[in-house]
DRENLUMVO-371737 format. One line per field, with one value per atom (N, C-alpha, C, CB): residue number from 0; residue in one letter; chain; x, y, z. Coordinates in pm, whole numbers, plus 32768, in hexadecimal, padded with zeros to 4 digits. Last residue first. Glycine has a CB too. Layout:
! DRENLUMVO-371737
i: [NUM,...];
aa: [A,...];
ch: [A,...];
u: [X,...];
v: [Y,...];
w: [Z,...];
This chain:
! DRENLUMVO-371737
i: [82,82,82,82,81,81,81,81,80,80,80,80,79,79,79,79,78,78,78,78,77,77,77,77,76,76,76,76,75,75,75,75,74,74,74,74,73,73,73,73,72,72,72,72,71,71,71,71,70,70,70,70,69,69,69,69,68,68,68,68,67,67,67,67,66,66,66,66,65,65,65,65,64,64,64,64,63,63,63,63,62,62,62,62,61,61,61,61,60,60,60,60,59,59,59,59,58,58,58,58,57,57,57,57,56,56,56,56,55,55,55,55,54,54,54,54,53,53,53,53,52,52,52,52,51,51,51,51,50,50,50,50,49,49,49,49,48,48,48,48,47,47,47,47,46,46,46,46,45,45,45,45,44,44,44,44,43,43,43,43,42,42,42,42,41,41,41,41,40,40,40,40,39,39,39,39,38,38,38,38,37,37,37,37,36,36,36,36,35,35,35,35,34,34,34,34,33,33,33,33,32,32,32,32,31,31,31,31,30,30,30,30,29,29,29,29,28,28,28,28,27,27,27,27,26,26,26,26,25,25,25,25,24,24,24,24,23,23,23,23,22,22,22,22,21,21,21,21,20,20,20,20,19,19,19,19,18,18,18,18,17,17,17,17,16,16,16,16,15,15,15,15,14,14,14,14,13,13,13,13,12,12,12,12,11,11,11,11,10,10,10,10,9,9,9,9,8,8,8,8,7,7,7,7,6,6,6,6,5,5,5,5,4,4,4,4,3,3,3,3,2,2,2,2,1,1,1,1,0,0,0,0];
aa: [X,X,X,X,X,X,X,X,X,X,X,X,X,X,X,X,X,X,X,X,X,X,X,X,X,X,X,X,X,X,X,X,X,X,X,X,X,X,X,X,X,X,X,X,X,X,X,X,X,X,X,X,X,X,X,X,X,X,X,X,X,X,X,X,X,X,X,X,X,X,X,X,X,X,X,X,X,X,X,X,X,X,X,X,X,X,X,X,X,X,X,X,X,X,X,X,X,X,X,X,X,X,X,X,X,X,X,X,X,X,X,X,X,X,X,X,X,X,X,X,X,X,X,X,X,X,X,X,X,X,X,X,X,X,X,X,X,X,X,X,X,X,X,X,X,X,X,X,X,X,X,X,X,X,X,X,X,X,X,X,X,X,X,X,X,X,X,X,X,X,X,X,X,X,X,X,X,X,X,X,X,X,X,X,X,X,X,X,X,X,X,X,X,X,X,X,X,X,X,X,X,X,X,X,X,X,X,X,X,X,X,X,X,X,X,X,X,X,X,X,X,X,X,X,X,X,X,X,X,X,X,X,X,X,X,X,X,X,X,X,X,X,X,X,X,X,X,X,X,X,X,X,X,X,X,X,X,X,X,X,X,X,X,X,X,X,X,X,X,X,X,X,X,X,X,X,X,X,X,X,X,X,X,X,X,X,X,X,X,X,X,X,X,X,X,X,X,X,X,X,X,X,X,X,X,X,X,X,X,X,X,X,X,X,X,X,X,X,X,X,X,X,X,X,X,X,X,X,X,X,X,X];
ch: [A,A,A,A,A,A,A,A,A,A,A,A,A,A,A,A,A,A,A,A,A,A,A,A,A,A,A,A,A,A,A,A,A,A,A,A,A,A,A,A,A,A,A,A,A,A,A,A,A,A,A,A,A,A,A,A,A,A,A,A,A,A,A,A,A,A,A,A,A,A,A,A,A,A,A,A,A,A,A,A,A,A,A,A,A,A,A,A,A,A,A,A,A,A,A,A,A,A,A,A,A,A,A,A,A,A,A,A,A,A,A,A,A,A,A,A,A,A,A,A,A,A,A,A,A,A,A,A,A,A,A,A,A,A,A,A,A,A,A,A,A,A,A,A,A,A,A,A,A,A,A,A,A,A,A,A,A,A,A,A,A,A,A,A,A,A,A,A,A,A,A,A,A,A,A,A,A,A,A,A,A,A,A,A,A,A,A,A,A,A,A,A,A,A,A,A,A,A,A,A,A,A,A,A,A,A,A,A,A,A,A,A,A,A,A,A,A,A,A,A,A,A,A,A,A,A,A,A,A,A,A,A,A,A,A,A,A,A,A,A,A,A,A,A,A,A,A,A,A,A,A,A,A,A,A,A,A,A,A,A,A,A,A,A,A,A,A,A,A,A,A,A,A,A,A,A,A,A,A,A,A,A,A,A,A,A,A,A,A,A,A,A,A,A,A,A,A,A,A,A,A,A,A,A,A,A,A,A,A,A,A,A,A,A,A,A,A,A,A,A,A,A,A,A,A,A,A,A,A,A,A,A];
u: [45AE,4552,44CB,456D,462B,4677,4654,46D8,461F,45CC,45F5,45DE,465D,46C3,4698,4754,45C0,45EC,45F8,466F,45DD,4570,457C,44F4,46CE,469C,4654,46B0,4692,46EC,4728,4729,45F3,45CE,461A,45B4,468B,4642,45E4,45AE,4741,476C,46DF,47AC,4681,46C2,471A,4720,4656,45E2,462E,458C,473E,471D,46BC,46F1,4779,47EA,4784,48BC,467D,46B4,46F1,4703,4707,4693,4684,4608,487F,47ED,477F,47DA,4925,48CF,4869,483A,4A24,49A2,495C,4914,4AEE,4B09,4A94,4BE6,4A58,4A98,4AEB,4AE7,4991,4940,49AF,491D,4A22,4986,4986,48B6,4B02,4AF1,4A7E,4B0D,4A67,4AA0,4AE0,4AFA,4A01,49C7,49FA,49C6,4AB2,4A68,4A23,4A0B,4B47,4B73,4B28,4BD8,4AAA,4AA3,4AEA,4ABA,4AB5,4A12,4A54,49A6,4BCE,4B78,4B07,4B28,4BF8,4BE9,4BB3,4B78,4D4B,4C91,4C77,4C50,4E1D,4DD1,4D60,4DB2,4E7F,4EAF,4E81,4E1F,4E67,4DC3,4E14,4D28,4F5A,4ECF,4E64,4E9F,502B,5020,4F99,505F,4FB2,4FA3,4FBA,4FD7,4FAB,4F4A,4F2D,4F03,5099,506D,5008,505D,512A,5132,50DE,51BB,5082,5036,507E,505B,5104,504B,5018,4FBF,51FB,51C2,5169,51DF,51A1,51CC,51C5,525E,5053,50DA,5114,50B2,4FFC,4FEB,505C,4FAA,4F38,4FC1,4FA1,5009,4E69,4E80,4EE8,4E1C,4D86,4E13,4E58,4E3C,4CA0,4CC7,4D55,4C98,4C46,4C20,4C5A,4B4F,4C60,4C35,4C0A,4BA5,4D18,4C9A,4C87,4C1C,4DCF,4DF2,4D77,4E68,4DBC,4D9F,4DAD,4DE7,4CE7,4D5D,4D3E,4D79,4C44,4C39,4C82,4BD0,4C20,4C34,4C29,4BC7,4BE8,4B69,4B74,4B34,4CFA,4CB5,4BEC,4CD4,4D6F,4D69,4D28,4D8E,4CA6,4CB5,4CE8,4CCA,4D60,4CC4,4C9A,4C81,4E68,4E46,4DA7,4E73,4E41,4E65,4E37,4F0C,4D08,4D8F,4DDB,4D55,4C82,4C89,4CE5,4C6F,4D52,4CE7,4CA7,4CA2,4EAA,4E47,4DB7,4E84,4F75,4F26,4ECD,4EE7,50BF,5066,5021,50A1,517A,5161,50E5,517A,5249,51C8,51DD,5167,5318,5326,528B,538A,52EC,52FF,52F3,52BD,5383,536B,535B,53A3,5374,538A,5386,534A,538E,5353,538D,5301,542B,543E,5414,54CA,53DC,5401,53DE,53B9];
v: [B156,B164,B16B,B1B7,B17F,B142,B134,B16D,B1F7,B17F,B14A,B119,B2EB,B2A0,B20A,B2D8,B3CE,B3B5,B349,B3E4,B348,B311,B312,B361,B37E,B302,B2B6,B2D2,B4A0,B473,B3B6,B4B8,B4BF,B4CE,B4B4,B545,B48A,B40B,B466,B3D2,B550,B4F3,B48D,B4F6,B628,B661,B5B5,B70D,B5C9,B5DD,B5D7,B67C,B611,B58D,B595,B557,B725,B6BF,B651,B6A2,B7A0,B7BC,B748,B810,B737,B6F2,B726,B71D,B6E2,B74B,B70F,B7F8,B5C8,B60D,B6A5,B566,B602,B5AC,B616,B54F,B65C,B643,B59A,B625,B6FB,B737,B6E3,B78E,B66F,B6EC,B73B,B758,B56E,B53F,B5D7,B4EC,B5A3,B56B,B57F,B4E8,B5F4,B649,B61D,B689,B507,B596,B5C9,B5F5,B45D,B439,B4B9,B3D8,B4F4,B4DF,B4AF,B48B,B4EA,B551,B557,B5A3,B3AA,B3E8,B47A,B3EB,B3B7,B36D,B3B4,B2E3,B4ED,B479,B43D,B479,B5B6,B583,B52C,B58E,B65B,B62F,B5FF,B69E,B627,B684,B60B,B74F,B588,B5AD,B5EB,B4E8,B576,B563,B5C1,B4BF,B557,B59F,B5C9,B54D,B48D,B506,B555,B521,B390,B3FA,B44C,B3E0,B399,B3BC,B40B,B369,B33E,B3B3,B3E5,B3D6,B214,B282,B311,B25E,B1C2,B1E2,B22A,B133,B18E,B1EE,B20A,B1E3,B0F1,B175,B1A9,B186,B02F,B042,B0E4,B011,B047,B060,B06B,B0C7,AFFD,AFE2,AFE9,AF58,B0D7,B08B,B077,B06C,B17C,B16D,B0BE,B178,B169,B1AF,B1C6,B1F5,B09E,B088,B11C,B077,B119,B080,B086,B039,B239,B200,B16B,B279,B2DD,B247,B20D,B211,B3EF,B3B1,B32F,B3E1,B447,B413,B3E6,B389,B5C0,B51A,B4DE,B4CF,B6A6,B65A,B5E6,B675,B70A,B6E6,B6CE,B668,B74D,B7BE,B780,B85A,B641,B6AC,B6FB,B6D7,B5CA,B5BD,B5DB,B577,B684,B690,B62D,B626,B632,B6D3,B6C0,B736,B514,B54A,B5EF,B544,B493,B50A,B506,B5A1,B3B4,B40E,B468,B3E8,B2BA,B2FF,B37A,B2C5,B2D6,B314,B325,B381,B1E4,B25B,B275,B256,B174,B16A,B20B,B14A,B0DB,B130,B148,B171,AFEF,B00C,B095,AF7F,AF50,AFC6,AFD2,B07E,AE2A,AE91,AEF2,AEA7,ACFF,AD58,ADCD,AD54,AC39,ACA0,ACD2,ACD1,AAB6,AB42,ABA6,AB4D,A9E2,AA08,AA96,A9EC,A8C3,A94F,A996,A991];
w: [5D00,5D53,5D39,5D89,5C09,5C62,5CD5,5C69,5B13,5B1A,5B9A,5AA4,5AED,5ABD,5AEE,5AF4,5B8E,5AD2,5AA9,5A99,5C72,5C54,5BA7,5C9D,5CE5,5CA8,5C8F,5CB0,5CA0,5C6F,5C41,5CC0,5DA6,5CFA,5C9E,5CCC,5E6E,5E50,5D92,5F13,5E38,5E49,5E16,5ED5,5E76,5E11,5E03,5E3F,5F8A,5F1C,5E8D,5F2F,5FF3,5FFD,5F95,6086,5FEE,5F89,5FB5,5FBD,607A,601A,5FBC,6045,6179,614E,60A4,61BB,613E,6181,6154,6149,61AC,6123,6177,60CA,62B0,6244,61F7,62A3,6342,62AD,628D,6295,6425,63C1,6355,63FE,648B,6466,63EE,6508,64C6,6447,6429,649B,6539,64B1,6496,649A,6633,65CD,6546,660A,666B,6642,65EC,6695,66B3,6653,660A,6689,6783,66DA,667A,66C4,6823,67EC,677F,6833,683F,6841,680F,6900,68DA,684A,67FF,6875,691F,695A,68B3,69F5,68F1,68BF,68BE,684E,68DF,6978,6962,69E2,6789,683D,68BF,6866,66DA,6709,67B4,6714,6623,65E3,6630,65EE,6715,668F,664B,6632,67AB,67D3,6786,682C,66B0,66E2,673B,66EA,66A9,665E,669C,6612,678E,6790,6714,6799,67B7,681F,67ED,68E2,6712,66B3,6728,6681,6770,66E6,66A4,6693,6823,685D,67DC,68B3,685E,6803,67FE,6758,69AA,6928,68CC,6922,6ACD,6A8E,6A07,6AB3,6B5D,6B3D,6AB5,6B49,6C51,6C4A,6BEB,6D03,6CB6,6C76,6C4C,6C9C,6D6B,6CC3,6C6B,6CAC,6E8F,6E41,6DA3,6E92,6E7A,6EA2,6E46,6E83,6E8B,6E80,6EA1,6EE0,6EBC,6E36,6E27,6DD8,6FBD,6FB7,6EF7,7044,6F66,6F8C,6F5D,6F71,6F4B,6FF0,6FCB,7074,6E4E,6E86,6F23,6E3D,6E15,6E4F,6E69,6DC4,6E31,6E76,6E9F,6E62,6D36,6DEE,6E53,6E1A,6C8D,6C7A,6D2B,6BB3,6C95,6C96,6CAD,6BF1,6C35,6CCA,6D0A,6CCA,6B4F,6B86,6C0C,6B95,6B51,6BA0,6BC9,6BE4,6AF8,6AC4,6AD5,6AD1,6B56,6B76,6B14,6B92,6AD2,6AAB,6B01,6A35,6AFE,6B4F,6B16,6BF3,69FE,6A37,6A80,69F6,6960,6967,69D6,699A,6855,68DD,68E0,68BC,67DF,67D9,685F,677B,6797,67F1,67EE,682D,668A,6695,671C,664B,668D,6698,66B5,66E1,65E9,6662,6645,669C,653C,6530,65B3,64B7];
């Protein structure tokens, strides 16, 4: 069975807009790397201009439990024998 090829696309980990305005070339050694072109437009959809590390952020601060829901969570399996 003869593989798929898919389109890839060259990602900036490091924004371009963002080594610009630092001055610095964006083709720097490790920042530039070949990615499936529909999981690279996703996630400019998803996370704009956000390096890994700030998507991780901003996932964890805006769709994780508040400390609040986590308590309110592990009491829940503690009721229910599950911890």
């Amino acid at each position: 069975m003869e593989r798929v090829k898919h389109a890839t696309d060259r990602h900036h980990i490091l924004p371009r807009s963002r080594c610009y305005q630092l001055g610095i070339d964006s083709e720097f050694d490790g920042n530039v790397v070949r990615v499936n072109q529909t999981k690279h437009r996703a996630w400019h959809i998803l996370f704009s201009n956000l390096t890994p590390e700030e998507a991780i952020e901003y996932i964890k601060a805006n769709w994780s439990l508040s400390k609040e829901g986590e308590l309110a969570f592990q009491n829940e399996l503690k009721k229910r024998g599950l911890k």
